[in-house]
VOLO-810747 format. One record per residue (C-alpha): chain; x, y, z; residue in one letter. Coordinates in Angstrom, 3 decimals, always signed. Layout:
<sites>
[site 'A' [X Y Z] 'A']
...
</sites>
This chain:
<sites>
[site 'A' [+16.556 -0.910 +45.935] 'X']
[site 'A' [+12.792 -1.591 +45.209] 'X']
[site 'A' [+13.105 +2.173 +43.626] 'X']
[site 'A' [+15.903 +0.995 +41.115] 'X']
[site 'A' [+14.260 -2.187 +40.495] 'X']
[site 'A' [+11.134 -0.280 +39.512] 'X']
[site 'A' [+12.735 +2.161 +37.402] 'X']
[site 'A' [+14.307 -0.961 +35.541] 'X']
[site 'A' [+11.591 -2.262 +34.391] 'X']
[site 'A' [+9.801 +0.775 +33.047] 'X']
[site 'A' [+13.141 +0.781 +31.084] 'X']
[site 'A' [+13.056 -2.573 +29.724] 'X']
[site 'A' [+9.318 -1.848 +29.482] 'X']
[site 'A' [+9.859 +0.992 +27.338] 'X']
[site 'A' [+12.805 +0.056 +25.524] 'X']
[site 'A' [+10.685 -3.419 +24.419] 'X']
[site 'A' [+8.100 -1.250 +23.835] 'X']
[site 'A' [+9.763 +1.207 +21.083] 'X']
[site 'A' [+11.740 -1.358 +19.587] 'X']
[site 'A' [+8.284 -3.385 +18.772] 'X']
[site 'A' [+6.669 -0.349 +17.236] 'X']
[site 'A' [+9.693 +0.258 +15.274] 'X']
[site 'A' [+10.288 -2.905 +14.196] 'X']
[site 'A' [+6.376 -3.278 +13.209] 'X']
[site 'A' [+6.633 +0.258 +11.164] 'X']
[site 'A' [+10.038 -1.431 +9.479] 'X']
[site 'A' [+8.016 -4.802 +8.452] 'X']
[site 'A' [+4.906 -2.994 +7.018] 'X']
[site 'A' [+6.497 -0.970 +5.160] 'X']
[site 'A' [+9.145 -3.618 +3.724] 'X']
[site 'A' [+5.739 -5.413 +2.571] 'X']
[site 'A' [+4.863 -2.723 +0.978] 'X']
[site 'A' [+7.742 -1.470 -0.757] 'X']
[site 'A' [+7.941 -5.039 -1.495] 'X']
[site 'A' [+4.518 -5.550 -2.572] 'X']
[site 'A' [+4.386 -2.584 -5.089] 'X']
[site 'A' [+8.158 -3.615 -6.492] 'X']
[site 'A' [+7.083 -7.103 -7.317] 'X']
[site 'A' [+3.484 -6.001 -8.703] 'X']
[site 'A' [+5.356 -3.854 -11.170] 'X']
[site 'A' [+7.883 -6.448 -12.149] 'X']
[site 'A' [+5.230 -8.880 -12.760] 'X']
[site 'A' [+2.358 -6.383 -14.338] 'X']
[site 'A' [+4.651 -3.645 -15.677] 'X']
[site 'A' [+2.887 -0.518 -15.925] 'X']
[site 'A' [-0.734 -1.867 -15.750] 'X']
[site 'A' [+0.063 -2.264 -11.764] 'X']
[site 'A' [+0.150 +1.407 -11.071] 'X']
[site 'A' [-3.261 +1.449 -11.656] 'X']
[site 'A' [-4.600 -0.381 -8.859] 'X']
[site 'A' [-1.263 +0.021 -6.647] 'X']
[site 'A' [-2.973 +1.680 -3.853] 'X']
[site 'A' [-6.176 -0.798 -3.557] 'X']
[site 'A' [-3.255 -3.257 -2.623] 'X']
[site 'A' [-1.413 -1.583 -0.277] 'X']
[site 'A' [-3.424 +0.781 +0.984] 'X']
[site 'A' [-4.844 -0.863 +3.942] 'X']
[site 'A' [-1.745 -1.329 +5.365] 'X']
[site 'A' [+0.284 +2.245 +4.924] 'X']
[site 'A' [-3.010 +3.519 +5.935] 'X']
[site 'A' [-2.367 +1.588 +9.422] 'X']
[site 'A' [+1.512 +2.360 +9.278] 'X']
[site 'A' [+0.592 +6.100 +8.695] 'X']
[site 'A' [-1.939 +6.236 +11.266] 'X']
[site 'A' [+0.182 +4.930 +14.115] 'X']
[site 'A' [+3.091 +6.963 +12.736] 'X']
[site 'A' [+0.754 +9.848 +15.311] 'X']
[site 'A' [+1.833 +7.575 +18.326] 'X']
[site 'A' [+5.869 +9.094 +17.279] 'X']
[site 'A' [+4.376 +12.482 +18.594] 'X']
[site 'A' [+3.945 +11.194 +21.884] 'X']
[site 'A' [+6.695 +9.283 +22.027] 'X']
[site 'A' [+9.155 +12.711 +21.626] 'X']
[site 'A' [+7.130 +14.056 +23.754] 'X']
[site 'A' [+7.549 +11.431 +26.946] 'X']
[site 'A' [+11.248 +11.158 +25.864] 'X']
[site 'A' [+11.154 +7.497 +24.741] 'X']
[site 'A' [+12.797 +8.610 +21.188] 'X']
[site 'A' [+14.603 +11.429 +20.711] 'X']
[site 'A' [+14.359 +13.412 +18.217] 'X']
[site 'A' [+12.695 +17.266 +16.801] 'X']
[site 'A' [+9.124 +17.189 +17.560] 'X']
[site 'A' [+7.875 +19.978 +15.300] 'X']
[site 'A' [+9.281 +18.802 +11.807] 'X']
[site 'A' [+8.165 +15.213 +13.330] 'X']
[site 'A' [+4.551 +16.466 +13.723] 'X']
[site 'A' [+4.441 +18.316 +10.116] 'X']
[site 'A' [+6.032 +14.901 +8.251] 'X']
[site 'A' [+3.477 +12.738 +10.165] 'X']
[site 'A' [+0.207 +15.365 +9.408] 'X']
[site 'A' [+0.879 +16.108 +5.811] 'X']
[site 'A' [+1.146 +12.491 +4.938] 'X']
[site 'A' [-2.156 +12.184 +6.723] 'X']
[site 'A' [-3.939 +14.822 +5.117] 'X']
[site 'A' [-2.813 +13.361 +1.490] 'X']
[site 'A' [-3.733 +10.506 +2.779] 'X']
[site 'A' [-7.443 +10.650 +3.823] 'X']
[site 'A' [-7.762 +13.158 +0.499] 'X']
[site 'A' [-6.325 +10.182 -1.739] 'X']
[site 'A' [-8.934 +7.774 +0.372] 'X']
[site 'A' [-12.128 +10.138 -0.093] 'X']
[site 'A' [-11.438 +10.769 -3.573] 'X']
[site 'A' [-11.371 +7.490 -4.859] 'X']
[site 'A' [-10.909 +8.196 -8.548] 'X']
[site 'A' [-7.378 +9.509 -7.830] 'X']
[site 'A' [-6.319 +6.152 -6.430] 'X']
[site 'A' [-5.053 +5.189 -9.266] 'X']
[site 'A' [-2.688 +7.821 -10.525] 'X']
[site 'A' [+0.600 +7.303 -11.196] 'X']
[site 'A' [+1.316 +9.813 -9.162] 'X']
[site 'A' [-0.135 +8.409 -6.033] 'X']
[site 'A' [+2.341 +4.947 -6.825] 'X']
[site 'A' [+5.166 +7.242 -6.754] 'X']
[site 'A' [+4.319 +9.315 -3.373] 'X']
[site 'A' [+3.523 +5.735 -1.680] 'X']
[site 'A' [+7.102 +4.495 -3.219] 'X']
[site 'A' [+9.013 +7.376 -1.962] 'X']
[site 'A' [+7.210 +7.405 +1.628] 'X']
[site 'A' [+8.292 +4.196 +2.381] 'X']
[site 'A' [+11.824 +4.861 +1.137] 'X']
[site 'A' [+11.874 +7.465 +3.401] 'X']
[site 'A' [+10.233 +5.328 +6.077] 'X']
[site 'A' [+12.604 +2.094 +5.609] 'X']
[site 'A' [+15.971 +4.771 +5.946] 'X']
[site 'A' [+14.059 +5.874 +9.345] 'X']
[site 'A' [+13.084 +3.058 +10.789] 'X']
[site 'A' [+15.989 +0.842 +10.259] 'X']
[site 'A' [+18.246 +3.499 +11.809] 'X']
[site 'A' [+15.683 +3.763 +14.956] 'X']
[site 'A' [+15.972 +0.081 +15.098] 'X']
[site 'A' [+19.510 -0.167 +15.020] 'X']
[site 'A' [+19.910 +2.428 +17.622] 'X']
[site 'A' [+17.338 +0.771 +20.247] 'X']
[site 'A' [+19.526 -2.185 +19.530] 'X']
[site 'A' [+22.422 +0.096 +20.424] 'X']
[site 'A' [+24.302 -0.751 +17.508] 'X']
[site 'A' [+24.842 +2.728 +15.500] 'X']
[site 'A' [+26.167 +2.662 +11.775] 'X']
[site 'A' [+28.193 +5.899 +10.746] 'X']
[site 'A' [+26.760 +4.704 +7.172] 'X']
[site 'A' [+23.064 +4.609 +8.718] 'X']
[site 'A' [+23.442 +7.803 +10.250] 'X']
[site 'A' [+25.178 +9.632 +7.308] 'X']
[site 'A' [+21.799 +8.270 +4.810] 'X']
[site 'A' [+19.061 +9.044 +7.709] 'X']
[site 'A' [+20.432 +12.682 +8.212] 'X']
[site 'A' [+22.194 +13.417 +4.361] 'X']
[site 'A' [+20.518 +11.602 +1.809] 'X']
[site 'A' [+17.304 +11.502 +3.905] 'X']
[site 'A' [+16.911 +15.565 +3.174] 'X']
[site 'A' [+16.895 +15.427 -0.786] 'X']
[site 'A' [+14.570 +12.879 -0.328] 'X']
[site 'A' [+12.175 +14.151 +1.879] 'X']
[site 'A' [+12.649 +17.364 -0.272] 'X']
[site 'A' [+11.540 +15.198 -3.177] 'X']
[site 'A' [+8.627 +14.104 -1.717] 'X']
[site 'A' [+7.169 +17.149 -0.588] 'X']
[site 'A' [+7.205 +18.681 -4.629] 'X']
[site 'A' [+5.467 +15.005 -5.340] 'X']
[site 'A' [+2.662 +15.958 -2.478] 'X']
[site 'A' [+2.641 +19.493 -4.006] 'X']
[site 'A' [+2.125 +18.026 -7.388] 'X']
[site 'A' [-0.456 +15.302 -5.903] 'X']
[site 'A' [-2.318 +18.211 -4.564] 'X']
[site 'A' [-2.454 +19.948 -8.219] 'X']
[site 'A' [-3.999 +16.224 -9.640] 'X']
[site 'A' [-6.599 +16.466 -7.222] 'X']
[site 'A' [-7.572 +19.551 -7.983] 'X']
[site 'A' [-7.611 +19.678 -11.316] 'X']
[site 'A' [-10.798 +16.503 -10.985] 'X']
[site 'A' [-12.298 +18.198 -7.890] 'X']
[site 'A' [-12.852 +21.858 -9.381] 'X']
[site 'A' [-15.364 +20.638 -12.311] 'X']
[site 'A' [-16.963 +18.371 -10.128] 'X']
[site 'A' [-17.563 +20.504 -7.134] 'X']
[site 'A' [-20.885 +22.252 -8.649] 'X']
[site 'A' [-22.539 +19.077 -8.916] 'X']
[site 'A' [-21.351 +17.709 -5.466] 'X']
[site 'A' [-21.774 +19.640 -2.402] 'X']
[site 'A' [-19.247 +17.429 +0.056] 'X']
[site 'A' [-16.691 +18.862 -2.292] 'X']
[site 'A' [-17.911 +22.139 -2.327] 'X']
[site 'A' [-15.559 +23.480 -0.150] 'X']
[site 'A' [-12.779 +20.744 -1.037] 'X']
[site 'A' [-10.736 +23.072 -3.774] 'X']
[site 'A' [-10.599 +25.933 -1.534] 'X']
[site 'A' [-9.150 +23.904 +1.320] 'X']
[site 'A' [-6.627 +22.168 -1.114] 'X']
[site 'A' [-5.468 +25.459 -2.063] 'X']
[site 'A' [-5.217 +27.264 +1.188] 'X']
[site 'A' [-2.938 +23.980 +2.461] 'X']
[site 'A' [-0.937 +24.122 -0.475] 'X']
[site 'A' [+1.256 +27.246 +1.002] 'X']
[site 'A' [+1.014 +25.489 +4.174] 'X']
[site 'A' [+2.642 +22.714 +2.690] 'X']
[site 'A' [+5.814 +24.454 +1.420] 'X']
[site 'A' [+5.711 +26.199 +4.524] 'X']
[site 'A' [+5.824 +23.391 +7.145] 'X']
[site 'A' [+8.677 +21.333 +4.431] 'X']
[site 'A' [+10.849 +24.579 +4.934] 'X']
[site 'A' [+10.920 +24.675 +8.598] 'X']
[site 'A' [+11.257 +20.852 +8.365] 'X']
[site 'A' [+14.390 +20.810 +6.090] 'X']
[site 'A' [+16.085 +23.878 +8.344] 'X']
[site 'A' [+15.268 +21.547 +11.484] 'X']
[site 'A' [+16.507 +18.695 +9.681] 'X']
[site 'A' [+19.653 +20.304 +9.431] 'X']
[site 'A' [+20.032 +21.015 +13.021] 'X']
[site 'A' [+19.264 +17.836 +13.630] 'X']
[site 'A' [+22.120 +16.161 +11.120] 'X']
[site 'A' [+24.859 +18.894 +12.611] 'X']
[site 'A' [+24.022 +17.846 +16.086] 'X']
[site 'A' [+23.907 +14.127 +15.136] 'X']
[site 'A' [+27.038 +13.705 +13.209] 'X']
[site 'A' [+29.337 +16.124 +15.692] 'X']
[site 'A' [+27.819 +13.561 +18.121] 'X']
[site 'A' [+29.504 +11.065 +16.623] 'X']
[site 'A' [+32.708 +12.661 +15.602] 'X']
[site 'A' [+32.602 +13.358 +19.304] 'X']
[site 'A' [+32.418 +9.661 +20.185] 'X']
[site 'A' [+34.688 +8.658 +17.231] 'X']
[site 'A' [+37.248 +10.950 +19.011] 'X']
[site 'A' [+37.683 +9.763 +22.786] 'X']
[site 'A' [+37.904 +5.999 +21.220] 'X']
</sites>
């Protein structure tokens, strides 16, 4: 009895636990998407300019707990494919800390667009999580986070790619007159193929992943 009762609270434990780190992941990203929306709205296309010194701090918080998800497949709290998990979570890392270090590409237009389409892709993820920890699964939910999510994700890779190819194109003058960068081009170059390599395996798990969900729930659909 004092075995069960212990194992029932880890549960709860764990189940609070996920559904606050979801639900945290949902809301800063909401302010964001919500932040850069009304910003453009208000300051047309002036606000792409300075759309990541506004909401950087926070997907920079949202992206670095986003490495917590790796543990979490791996101690079984979520379920889910841990190697396409781990190569969406370290390529929007990378970009990331490049984008931070090299300041002048902040403000881009390109850079407004990959932080608009990561929390698109973000919001579709997290909601479903949510609604699953919540037990309460929508066939609609489930057919955007493992159909429409793919095209998407697909999307954003080629806007990475194409982030990459900004960067470079200011780092490779520069690099002769400043050694921390020295190196820089060559390392943007070698991840490049690395890039499209880790986005194929991800799509091909991806798909796994949606045939297994969705026959999951034709499954369930079935013996109701």
């Amino acid at each position: 009895m004092q075995r069960k009762e212990t194992f029932e609270r880890m549960l709860s434990f764990r189940l609070a636990y996920i559904f606050s780190y979801n639900l945290f992941q949902f809301c800063g990203h909401t302010w964001i998407l919500a932040n850069t929306i009304a910003r453009y709205f208000t300051f047309g296309k002036d606000a792409l300019a300075d759309t990541f010194y506004s909401v950087g701090f926070v997907m920079s918080l949202c992206q670095l707990l986003s490495i917590l998800e790796l543990f979490h497949i791996a101690d079984g709290i979520e379920k889910a494919r841990l190697l396409p998990r781990f190569v969406q979570v370290m390529e929007k890392n990378i970009l990331l800390v490049t984008v931070i270090l090299l300041e002048e590409n902040q403000s881009k237009p390109v850079v407004c667009a990959q932080l608009f389409l990561w929390n698109i892709l973000d919001l579709l993820r997290y909601s479903h999580e949510l609604l699953c920890v919540m037990d309460t699964p929508s066939i609609a939910m489930l057919w955007i986070r493992y159909t429409l999510w793919i095209p998407l994700y697909v999307l954003t890779v080629a806007i990475e790619g194409f982030t990459i190819y900004q960067v470079l194109l200011h780092v490779e003058p520069t690099a002769a007159n400043s050694s921390p960068q020295i190196h820089l081009p060559f390392l943007l170059m070698v991840y490049l193929p690395f890039l499209a390599l880790g986005a194929t395996v991800t799509v091909w798990q991806l798909l796994k992943e949606r045939h297994h969900q969705l026959g999951k729930w034709n499954k369930r659909m079935k013996m109701k």
